[in-house]
C-alpha positions in Angstrom: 0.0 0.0 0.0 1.4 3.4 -0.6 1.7 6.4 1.9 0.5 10.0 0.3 2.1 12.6 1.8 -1.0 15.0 1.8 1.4 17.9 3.2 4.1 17.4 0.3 1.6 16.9 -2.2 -0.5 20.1 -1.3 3.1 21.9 -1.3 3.6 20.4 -4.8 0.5 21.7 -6.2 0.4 25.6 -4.7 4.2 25.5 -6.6 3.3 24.5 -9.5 0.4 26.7 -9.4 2.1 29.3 -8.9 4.6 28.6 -11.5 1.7 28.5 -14.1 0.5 31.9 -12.7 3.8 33.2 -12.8 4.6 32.4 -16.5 1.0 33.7 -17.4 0.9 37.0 -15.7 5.3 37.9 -16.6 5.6 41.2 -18.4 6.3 40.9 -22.1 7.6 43.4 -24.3 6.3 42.3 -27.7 7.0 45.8 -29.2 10.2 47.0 -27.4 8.2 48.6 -25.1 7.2 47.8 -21.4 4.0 46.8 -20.9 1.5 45.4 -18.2 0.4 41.8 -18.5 -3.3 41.2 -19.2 -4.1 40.6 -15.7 -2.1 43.4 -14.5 -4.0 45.7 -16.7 -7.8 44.2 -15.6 -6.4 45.1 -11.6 -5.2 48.5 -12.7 -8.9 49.6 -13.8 -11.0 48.1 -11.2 -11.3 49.1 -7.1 -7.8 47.9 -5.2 -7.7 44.0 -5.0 -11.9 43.5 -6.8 -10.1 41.9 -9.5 -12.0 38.1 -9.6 -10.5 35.9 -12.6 -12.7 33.6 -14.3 -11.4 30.2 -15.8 -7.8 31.0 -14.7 -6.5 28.0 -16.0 -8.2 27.1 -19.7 -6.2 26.2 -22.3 -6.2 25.4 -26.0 -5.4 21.5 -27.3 -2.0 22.2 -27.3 -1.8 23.6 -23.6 -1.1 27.4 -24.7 -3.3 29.9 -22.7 -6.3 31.5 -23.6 -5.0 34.4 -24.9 -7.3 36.7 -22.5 -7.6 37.2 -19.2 -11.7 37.2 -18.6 -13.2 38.3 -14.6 -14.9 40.7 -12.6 -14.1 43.8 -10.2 -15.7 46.7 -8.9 -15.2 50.6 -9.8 -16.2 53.0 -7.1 -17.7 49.9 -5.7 -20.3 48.9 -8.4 -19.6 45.8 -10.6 -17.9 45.5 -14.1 -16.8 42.7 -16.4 -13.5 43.1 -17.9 -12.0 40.7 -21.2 -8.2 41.7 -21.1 -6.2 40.2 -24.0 -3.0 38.6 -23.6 -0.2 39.5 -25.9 2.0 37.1 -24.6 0.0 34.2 -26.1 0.0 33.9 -30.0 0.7 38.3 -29.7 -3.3 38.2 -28.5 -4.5 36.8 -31.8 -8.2 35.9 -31.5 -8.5 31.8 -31.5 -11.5 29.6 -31.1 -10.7 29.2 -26.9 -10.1 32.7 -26.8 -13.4 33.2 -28.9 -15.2 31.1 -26.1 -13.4 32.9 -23.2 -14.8 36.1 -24.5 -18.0 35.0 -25.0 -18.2 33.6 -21.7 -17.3 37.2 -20.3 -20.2 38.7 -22.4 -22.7 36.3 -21.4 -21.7 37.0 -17.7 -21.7 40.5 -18.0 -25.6 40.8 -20.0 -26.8 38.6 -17.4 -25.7 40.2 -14.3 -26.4 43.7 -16.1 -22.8 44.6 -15.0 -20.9 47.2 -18.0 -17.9 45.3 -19.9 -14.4 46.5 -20.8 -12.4 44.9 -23.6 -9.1 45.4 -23.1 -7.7 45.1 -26.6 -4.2 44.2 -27.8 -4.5 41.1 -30.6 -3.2 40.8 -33.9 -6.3 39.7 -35.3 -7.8 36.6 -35.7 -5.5 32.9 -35.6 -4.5 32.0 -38.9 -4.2 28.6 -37.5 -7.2 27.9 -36.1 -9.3 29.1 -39.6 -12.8 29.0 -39.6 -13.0 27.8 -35.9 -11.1 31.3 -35.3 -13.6 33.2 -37.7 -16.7 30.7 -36.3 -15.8 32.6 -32.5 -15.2 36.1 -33.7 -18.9 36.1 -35.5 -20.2 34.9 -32.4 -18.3 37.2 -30.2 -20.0 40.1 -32.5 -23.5 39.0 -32.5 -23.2 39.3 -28.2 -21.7 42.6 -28.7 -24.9 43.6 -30.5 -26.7 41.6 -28.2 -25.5 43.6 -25.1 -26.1 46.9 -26.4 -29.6 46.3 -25.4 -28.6 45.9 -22.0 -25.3 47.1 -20.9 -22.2 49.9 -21.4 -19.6 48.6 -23.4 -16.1 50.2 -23.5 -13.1 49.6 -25.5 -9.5 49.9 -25.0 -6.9 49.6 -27.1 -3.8 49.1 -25.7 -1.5 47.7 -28.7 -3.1 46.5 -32.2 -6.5 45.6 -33.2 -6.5 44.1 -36.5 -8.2 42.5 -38.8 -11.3 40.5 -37.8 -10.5 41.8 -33.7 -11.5 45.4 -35.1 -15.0 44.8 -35.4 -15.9 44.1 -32.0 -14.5 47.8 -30.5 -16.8 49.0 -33.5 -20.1 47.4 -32.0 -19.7 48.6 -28.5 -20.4 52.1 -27.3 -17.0 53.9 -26.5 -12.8 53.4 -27.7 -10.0 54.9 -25.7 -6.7 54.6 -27.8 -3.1 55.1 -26.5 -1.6 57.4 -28.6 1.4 55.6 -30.5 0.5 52.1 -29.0 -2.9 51.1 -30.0 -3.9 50.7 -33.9 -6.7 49.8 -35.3 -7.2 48.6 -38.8 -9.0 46.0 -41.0 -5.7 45.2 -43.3 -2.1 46.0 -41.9 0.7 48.0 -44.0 2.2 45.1 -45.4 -1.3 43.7 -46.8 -2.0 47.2 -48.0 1.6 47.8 -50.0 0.7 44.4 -51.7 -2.5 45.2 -52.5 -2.7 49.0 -53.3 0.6 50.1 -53.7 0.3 52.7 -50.8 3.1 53.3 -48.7 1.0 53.5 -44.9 2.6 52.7 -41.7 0.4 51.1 -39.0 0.1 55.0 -37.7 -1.4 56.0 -40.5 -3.6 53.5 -41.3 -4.9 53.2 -38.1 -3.3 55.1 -35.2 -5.1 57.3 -32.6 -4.5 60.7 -33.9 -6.0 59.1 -37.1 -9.3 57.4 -35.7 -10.2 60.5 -32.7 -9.8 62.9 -35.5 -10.5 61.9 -39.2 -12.7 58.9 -39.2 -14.3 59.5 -36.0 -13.7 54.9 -35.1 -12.8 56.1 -31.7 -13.9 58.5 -29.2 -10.5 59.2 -27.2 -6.6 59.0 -27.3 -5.1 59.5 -24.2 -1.0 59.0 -23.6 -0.6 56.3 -21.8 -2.5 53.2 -20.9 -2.7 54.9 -17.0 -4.8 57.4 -18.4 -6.8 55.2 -20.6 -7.8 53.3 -17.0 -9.0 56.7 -15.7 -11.0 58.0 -18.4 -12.6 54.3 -18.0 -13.5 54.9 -14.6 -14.5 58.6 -15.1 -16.9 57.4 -18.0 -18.0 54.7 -15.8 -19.2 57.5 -13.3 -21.8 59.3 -15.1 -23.5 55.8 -16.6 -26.3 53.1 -15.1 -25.0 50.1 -14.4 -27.8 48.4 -16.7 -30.6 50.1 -19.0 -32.9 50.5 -16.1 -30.6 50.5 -13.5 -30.4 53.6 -10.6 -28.4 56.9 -11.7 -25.3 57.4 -9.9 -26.0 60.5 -8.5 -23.1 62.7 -7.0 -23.6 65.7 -4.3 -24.6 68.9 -6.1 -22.1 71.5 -6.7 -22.7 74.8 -7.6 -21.3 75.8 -10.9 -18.1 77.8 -10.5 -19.0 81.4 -9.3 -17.1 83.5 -11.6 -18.3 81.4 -14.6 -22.0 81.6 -13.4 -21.3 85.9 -12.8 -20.1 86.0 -16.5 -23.2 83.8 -18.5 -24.9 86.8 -18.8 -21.9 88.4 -20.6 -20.8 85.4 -22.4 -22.6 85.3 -25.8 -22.1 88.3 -28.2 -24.6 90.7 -28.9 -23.7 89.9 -33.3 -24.6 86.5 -34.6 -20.9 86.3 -36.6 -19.1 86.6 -33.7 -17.4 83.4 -32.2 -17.4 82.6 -28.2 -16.3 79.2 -26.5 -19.6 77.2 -25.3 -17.5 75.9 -22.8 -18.2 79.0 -21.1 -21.6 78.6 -21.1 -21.2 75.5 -19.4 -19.3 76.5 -16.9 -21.8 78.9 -15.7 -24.6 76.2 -15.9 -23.7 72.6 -14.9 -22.4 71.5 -11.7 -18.5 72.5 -10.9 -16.2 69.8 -11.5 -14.6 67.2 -13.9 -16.8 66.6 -17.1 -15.7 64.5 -19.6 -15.6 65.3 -23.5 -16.3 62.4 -25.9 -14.9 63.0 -29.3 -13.2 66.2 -28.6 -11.2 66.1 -31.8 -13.7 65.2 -34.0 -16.2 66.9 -35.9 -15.7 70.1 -33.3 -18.5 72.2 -34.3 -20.8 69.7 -31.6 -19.8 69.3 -28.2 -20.6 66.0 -27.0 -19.9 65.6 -23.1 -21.2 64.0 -19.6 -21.5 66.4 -16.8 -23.6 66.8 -13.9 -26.4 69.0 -13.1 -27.5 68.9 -9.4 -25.4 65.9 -8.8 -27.4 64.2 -11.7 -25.4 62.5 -14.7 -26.8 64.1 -18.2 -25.5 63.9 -21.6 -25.0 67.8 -22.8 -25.1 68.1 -26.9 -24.2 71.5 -27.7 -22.9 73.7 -30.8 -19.3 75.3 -30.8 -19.0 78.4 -32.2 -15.9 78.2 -31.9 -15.0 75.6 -34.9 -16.8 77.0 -38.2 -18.9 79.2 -36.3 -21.5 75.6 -34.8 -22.6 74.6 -38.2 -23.9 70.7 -38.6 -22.3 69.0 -41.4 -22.3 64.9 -42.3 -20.0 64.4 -39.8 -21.1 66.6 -36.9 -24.5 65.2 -37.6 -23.0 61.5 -36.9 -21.4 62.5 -33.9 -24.2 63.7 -32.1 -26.8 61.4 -33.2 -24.8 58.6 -31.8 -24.6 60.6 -28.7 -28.1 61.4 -28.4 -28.9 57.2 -29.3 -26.3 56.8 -26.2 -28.2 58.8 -23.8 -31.7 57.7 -24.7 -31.0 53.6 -24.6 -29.6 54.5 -20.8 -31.6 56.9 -19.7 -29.6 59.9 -19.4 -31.3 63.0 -19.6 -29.9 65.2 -22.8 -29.4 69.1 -22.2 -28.8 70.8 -26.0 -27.7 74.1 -25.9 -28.2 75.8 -29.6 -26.2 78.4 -31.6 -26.4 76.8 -35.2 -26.1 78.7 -38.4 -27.7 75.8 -40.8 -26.5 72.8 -42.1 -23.1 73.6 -44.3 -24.1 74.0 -47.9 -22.2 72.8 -51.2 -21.5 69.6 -52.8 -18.9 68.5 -50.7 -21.5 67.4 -48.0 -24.2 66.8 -50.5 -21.4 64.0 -51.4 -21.1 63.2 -47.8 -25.2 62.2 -47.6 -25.7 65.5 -45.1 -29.2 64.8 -45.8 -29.3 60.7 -44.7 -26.6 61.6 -41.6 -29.1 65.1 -40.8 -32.2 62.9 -40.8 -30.4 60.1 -38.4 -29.7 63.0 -35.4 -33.6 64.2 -36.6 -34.5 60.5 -35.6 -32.3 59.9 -32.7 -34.3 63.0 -31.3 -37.7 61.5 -31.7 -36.6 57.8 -30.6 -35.0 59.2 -27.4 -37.5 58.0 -24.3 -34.8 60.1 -21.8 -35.7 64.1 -20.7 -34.7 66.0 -23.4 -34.2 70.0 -22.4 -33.3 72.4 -24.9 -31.9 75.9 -24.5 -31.2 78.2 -27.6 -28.6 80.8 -26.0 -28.3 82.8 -29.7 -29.3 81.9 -32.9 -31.0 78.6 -34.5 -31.7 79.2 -37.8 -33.3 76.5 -40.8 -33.5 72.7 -40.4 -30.5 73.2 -38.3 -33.1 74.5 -35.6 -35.3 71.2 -35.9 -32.1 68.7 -35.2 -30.8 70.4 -32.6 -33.5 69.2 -30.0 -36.7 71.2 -31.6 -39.8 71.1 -29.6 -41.2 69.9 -32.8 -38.4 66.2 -32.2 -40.1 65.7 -28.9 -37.9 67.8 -26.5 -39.7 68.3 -23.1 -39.0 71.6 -22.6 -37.3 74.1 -24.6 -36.3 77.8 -23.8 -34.2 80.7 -25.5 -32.3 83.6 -24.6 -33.7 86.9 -24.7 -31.3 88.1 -27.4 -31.9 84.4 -29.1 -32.9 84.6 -33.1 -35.1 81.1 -34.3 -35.7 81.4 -38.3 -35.5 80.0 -41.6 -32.5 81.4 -42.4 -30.5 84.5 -40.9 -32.1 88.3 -41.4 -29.4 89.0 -43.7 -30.1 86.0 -45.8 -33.9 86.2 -45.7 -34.1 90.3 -46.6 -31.7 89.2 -49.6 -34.2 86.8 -50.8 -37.5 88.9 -49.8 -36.1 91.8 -50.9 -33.5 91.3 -53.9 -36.2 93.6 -56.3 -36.4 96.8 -53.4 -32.4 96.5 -52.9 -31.4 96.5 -56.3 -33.7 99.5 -57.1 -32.9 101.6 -53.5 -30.6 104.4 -53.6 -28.7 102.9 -51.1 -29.4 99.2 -50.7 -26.8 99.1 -47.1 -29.2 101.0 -45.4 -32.5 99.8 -46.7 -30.9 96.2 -45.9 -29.8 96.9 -42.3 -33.1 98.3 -41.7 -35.6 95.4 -43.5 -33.1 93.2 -41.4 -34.1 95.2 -38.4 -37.8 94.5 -39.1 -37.2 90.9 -39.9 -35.4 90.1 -36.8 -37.8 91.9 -35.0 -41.1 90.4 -36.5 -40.0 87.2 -37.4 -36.7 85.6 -35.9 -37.3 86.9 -31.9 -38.0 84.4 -30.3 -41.0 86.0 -28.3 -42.8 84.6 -31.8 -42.2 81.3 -30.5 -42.9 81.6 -27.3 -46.1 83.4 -28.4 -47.0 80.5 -30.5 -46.5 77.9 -27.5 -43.3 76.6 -29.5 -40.9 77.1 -27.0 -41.8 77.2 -23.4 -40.2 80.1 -22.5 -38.0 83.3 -23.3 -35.4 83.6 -20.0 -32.2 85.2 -19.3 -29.0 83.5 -19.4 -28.6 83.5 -15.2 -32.0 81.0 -14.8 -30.6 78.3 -17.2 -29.6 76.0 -14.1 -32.3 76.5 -12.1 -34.8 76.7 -14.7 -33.0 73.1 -16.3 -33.0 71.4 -12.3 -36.7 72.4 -11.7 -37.3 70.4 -15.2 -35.4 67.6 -14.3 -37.5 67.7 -11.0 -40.7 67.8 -12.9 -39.5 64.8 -15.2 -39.2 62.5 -12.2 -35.4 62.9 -12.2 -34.0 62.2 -8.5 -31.6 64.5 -7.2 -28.2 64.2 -5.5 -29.4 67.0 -2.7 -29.0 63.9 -0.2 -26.1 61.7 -1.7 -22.8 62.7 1.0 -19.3 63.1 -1.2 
């Protein structure tokens, strides 16, 4: 009979345990550059030591890991899924175990209604595994459709996301990228040199600068993979856990008191003269961090999550400041998929309007402004969340019906005294009205200054709206907050009057 040294053997088994652990979790440097191990990155995003792994210990057929690292922790104590690729198997190329791993994570996370993180740093899917590879990825892409009805889901890309691993970042809601680490890209440089000739480097096919500014694929670079974890958790903070889950409300804080003095002084008196909307925000929502989704592109929108009265809300608003707030294909894109965002959680959407039109010309009549105008017209209508409205100058043609019109469903809607809501500009319409009497006047600057007088007066004040029950109000610029909270109150929107910091 043989004697089993229970002691020896339960020694045995913690080493080699923790010799598998060890060799899973080392630091790699795949690019010449140091990097964090998958696990190491899920436990830099979530609360100090939340980090739960899932199936620690698969494996494929021929004993390699995974490839991702697939569990759950909390930030700022509520729940989240995280799927962290691991480079140091197969450089995080997408296999059919990895496919199931994934999956497995996405099927945990819709059930429990807890958001998801993809940590992303794969070469694409595994060329040996063929359709069994291909078989997972589809499957991995129908959850992530899947789970938009249900959950946040967040993107990160840490390194490259080629190839068939590009689509999933694509179907969930918001993409971080490290500038000068992460690319993303259907076809690689070397695939495009053979195919088209073009010269490319992974940068310029796909890099951060590329995707945040031109093609508008992701939503934020940040410069290192540090702050891509805290722009995570600050995103985090201003969504539901679930669609129909509790707000996370904050305390209130009172907007910043010099900013909230100078709204009334903010917006120029002449509709062609620029001003930062940022400064209107300042004066209006609560003091403190807000964060800016797709900052660099299409900048004529502002698309941001901020608090008002320690309540999260989605805040849409023109910039002035980049080609004077005009809506264009892009723009148009930008802030329909924000408004979509908003509505399928439940985030009320303030729109603040100064909007000269839609840009004119063939370049965006080549770009489908009409199809991409008529998907912000219906992400409007479809939105269930409060939807307040304040135009703080001038909303002029169909430009005034996308940007959170009465008319789309908005449940309240004001405008600035000095605000102008018309077809087209004074100076535009008098041109049009008028071209006969200007062309025949002795002196057509004057007679055009004052028909634009009487146009603005009888037509574009916005006392004519408010006259005609269009908008709900005309108010000055210092009751935007409280006249926005009382909504909100109306609306059946809690508070965070009695949440401690």
């Amino acid at each position: 009979m043989t004697t089993i040294n229970t002691e020896t053997a339960t020694s045995d088994h913690r080493a080699r345990l923790a010799q598998r652990r060890q060799d899973r979790f080392r630091h790699v440097e795949p690019r010449g550059r140091r990097e964090y191990t998958a696990r190491e990155r899920a436990e830099m995003l979530v609360d100090a030591g939340s980090f739960v792994e899932m199936t620690p210990m698969r494996v494929d057929g021929n004993g390699n890991g995974a490839g991702v690292v697939i569990g759950w922790g909390r930030v700022d104590g509520r729940g989240v899924v995280i799927a962290s690729h691991d480079a140091a198997v197969a450089s995080g190329a997408i296999g059919a175990v990895m496919a199931e791993t994934i999956q497995k994570a996405q099927r945990f996370a819709i059930d429990k209604g807890y958001p998801i993180v993809y940590i992303n740093d794969s070469g694409g899917a595994r060329i040996h595994d063929g359709i069994l590879a291909l078989h997972g990825c589809g499957e991995m892409f129908a959850l992530n459709v899947l789970a938009q009805k249900r959950i946040p889901q967040i993107s990160l890309i840490l390194g490259p996301c080629a190839g068939a691993a590009a689509y999933s970042p694509a179907l969930t809601d918001w993409t971080i990228m490290v500038r000068e680490q992460g690319q993303m890209f259907l076809t690689g440089p070397d695939i495009v040199k053979a195919t088209t000739g073009e010269d490319a480097s992974a940068e310029d096919i796909g890099g951060a600068q590329m995707h945040t500014e031109t093609s508008g694929v992701a939503h934020l670079e940040v410069t290192n993979e540090g702050e891509a974890f805290h722009a995570t958790r600050l995103l985090l903070s201003y969504l539901p856990s679930h669609v129909g889950a509790a707000m996370p409300l904050v305390a209130p804080r009172r907007p910043d008191p010099v900013a909230a003095e100078r709204l009334p002084y903010v917006v120029p008196d002449k509709a062609s003269v620029v001003f930062d909307m940022n400064k209107v925000l300042d004066g209006v929502l609560d003091a403190g961090p807000r964060l800016e989704l797709m900052p660099a592109h299409a900048p004529s929108v502002l698309t941001l999550f901020g608090h008002l009265d320690g309540r999260p809300v989605g805040v849409l608003a023109n910039q002035p400041n980049s080609r004077g707030g005009v809506l264009d294909a892009k723009s148009s894109v930008k802030a329909a998929r924000f408004i979509e965002f908003c509505g399928r959680f439940g985030l009320p959407v303030v729109t603040f309007v100064d909007v000269p039109g839609f840009l004119p010309g063939t370049v965006e009549e080549g770009r489908g402004v009409i199809t991409h105008g008529a998907k912000l017209l219906k992400a409007y209508v479809e939105t269930t969340s409060p939807l307040l409205t304040v135009v703080v100058r001038k909303a002029y043609g169909g430009a005034y019906i996308a940007m959170g019109s009465a008319s789309l469903g908005a449940d309240y809607s004001w405008a600035w005294s000095g605000a102008e809501i018309a077809v087209m500009g004074p100076g535009g319409a008098v041109a049009l009205l008028h071209r006969r009497a200007l062309r025949d006047a002795d002196d057509p600057e004057a007679l055009r200054d004052e028909l634009a007088a009487e146009y603005r007066e009888n037509v574009a004040r916005p006392y004519v709206a408010a006259e005609a029950g269009i908008l709900d109000d005309v108010i000055l610029p210092e009751e935007t907050r409280d006249r926005l909270v009382d909504a909100l109150a109306t609306l059946g929107f809690e508070s965070g009057a009695d949440v401690r910091r």
